[in-house]
N, C-alpha and C positions, 0 to 999 in steps of 0.2 A: 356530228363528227363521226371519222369511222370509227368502228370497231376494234380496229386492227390499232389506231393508233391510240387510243383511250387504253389499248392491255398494254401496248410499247410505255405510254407515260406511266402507265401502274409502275411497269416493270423499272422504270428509271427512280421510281420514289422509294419502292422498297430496296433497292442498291444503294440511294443516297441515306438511307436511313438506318441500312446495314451499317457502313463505312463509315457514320455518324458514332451508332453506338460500340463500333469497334476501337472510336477513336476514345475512347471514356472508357475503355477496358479499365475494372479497379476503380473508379470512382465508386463514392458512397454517399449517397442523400440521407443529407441527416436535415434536422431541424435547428436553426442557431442558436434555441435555449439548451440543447445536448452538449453544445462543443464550447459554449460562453459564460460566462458572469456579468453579472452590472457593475462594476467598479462601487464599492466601495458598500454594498450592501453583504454581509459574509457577519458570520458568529465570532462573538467574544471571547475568549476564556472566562471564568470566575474560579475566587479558590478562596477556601477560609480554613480556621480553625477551630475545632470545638472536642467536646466529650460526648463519648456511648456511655452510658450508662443501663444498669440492669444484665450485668452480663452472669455467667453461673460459673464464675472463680476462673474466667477464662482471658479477664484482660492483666494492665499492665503488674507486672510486679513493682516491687520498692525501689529498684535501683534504675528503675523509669523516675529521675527526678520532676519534669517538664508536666507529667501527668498528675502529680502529686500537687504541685503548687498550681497548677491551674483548678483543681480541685477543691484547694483552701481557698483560691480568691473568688469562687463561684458560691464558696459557702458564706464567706462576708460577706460578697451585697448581697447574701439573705439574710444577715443580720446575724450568721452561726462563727464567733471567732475562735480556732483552731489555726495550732502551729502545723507547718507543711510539714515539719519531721515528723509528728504525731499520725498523720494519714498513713496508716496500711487499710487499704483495703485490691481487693480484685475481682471488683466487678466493673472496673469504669478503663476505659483505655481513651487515649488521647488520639484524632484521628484528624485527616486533612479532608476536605471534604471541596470537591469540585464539579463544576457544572458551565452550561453552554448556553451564554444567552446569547438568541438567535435576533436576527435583524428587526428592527421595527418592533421590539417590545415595548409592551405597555405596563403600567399599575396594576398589579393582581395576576398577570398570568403564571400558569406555572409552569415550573423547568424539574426534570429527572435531575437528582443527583447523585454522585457516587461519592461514597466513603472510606477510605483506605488508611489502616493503622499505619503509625508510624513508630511503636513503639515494642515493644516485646509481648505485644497478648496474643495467646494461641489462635482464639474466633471469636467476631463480633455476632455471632448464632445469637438472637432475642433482643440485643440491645436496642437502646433508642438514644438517637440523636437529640444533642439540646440543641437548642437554637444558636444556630452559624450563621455571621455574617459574613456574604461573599462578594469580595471584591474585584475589582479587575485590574487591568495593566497600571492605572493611574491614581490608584488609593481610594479610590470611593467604592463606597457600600452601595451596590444594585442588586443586592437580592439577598434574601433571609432562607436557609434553610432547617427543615427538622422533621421530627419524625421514624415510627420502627423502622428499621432496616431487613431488607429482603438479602438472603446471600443463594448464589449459585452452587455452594459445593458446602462441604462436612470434614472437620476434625473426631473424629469419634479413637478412645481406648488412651491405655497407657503410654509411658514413655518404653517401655519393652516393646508394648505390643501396638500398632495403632494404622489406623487408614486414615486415610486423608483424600477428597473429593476435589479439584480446583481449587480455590483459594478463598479458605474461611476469612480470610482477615480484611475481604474485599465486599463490598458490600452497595449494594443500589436503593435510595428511594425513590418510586415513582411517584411523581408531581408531589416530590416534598419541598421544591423550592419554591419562592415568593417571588416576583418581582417588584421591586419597592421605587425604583426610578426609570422615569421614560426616558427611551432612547433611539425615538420614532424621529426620522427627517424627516423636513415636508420637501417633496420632490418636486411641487412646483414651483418653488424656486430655484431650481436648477434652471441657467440657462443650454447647460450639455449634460447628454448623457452618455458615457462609456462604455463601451462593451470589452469585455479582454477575454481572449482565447485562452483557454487550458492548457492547449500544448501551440507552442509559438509556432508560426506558418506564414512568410506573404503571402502564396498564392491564400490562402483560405479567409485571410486579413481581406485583401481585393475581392473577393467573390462575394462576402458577404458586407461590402459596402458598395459592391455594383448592384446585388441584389435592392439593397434598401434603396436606394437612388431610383430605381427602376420601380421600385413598388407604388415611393410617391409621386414620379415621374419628374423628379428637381432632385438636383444634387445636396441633397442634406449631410451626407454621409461620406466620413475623410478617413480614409486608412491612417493611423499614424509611424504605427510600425507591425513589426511580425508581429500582434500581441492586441494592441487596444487599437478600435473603432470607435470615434467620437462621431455623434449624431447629436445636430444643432435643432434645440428642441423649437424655439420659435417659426424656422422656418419650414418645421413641418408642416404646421396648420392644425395640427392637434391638438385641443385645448387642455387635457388630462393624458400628462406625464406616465401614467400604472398604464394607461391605452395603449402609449405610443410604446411604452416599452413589451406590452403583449403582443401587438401586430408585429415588433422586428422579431419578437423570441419565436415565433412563428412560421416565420418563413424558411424555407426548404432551401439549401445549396448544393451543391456538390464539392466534396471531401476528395481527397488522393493523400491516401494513407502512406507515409514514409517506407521505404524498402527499411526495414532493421530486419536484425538476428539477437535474440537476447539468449545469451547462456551462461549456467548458474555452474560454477563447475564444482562448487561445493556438492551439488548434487547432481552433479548430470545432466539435469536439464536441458532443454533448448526449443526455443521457440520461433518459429520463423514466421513471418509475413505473406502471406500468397503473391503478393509483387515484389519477390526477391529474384531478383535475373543473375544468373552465372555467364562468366566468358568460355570462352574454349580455353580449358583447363584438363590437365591430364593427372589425375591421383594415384601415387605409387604406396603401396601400404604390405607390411610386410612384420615379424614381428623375429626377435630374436630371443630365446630361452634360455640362461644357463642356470642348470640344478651340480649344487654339491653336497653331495653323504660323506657321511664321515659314518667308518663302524669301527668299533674296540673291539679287541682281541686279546686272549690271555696268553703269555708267554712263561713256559715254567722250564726247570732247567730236567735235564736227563736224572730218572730215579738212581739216588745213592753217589751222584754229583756233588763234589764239594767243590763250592763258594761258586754255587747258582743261588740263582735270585728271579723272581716271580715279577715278572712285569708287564703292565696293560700296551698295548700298542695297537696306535690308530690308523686304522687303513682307510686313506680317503679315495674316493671316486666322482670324477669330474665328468660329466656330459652336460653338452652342448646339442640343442634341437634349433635351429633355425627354421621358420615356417616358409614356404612359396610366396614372396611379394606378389602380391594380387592389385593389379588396376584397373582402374574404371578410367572413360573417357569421355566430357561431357562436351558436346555441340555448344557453341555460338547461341545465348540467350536459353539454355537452360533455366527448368524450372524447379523449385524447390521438389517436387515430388520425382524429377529423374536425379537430383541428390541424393534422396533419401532412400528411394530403391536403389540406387548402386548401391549406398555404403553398407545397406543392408545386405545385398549382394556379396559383398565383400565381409561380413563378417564382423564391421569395426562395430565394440560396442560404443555406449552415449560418450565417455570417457576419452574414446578414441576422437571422435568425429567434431570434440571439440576440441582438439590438437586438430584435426584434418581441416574444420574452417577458420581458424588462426591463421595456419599455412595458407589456404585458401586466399583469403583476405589480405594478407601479407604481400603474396604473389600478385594482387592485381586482379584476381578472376571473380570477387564475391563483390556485385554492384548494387551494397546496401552497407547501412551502420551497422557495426559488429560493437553489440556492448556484453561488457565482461561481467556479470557481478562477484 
């Protein structure tokens, strides 16, 4: 072949491949276990209640009742009968104690828990947890916890004088919890498995069920909505379910992230998107000042004056500064960062500019979600 026409077909492939990847401007390849979940694989809550114990006169007082009587019925079934009125003591505080068991748990594994008073003790500093049984949404006991307590911060000094570090009353055991029942599915008997998106999307629903489709070269894989992708596990041809569900978590798509604007106006904030487009919009911005003084004055009557009288009177002064309306002018598909240099240009501070993208927005020129928090 010539020469000449091998550099001409170069030159036509790197053109089609230019105009290819111009056409994906803002897309993003991610992997489908970043932007996905399995339906129905995700953490429990658990939560129980129990007593610290061993604290150094820092847990609940007496008019903590709840603390006191669970106290006396801890002492019966050891066999010690005391009345609940009778218990002062403050070293024991009554605390909730909660934890997260994670998918596919088994007998014996363990889980972090955290401890948190609920009653009037200063810091659970040295105590130790008795034994909690921790429940979940439907009444049963899946895990046992106990054990010292680790705390992040410090109550130290008097009630005059005193510091305080994060929150003594708050407290973690590491791998103090049990697990005491299984709660492991077997997944091959699932005849479908689900995939549900994080953040809802058709396009990215379609893409990552054309990809799967394409991977096994049969249509396995049914978008159902902006959200969950069912894949029929049979006719993959995959005999283990954890397999089939590692090769989809795997594979690579492409992503096109939402135009938004997120702005916090509590604090000024604002966050914008790289593929946020403006129309041809024109910003007038301008600011108007008015100060008023007020100053006193002593008014007295003429020396050797009778029936004068000493009186304060206030002299006010009104000015008015109105500043130069200053505008910017933004082109037809404007970029966030010729936004942000005008208004910067212009002077508006964060406060201003999210009044100016409201307006913006309002008028038709900002082509993205504008959320407010």
């Amino acid at each position: 072949m010539d020469h000449r026409l091998l550099k001409f077909a170069w030159l036509v492939c790197l053109l089609i491949t230019a105009q290819l990847s111009g056409a994906v401007t803002g897309a993003q390849t991610v992997l489908v276990r970043d932007i996905t979940t399995v339906a129905g694989v995700r953490d429990n809550p658990l939560v129980g209640y129990s007593l610290v114990v061993g604290l150094n006169g820092t847990g609940d007082r007496q008019q903590t009742l709840f603390t006191t009587q669970t106290l006396a019925n801890v002492m019966q079934r050891m066999g010690v009968q005391i009345p609940a009125s009778a218990v002062i003591v403050k070293n024991v505080a009554a605390v909730f104690v909660t934890a997260s068991l994670p998918p596919f748990a088994r007998p014996g594994m363990s889980l972090d828990v955290t401890v948190s008073s609920i009653g009037d003790a200063k810091s659970l500093e040295g105590g130790v947890l008795l034994l909690a049984p921790l429940r979940g949404p439907d009444g049963q006991v899946y895990a046992e916890a106990q054990g010292p307590i680790t705390l992040g911060g410090y109550s130290a000094g008097g009630s005059s004088n005193s510091k305080q570090l994060n929150h003594p009353t708050v407290g973690r055991i590491p791998n103090g919890g049990t697990v005491e029942r299984d709660t492991a599915v077997d997944l091959n008997l699932l005849s479908t498995v689900s995939f549900v998106l994080r953040d809802a999307d058709f396009t990215s629903a379609r893409e990552i069920s054309s990809v799967i489709n394409h991977q096994f070269n049969k249509p396995i894989s049914t978008a159902v909505d902006s959200r969950q992708i069912n894949v029929n596990i049979s006719s993959s041809g995959v005999s283990s379910v954890p397999d089939l569900i590692s090769q989809i978590q795997n594979l690579s798509i492409s992503v096109h992230p939402p135009a938004k604007v997120v702005v916090n106006e509590r604090t000024g904030t604002i966050v914008m998107g790289g593929d946020v487009k403006l129309s041809a919009v024109s910003v007038l911005h301008g600011g108007l000042s008015v100060e008023v003084s007020t100053k006193f004055s002593v008014s007295q009557p003429e020396p050797l004056s009778k029936g004068g009288q000493t009186v304060v009177v206030p002299d006010q002064d009104v000015q008015a500064k109105e500043t130069t309306a200053k505008t910017i002018r933004l082109e037809e598909g404007a970029s966030v960062e010729d936004l942000i240099n005008g208004l910067q240009t212009m002077g508006a501070t964060a406060r201003d500019i999210v009044g100016i993208l409201q307006a913006i927005k309002a008028a038709g020129g900002l082509q993205a979600e504008l959320e407010v928090l």
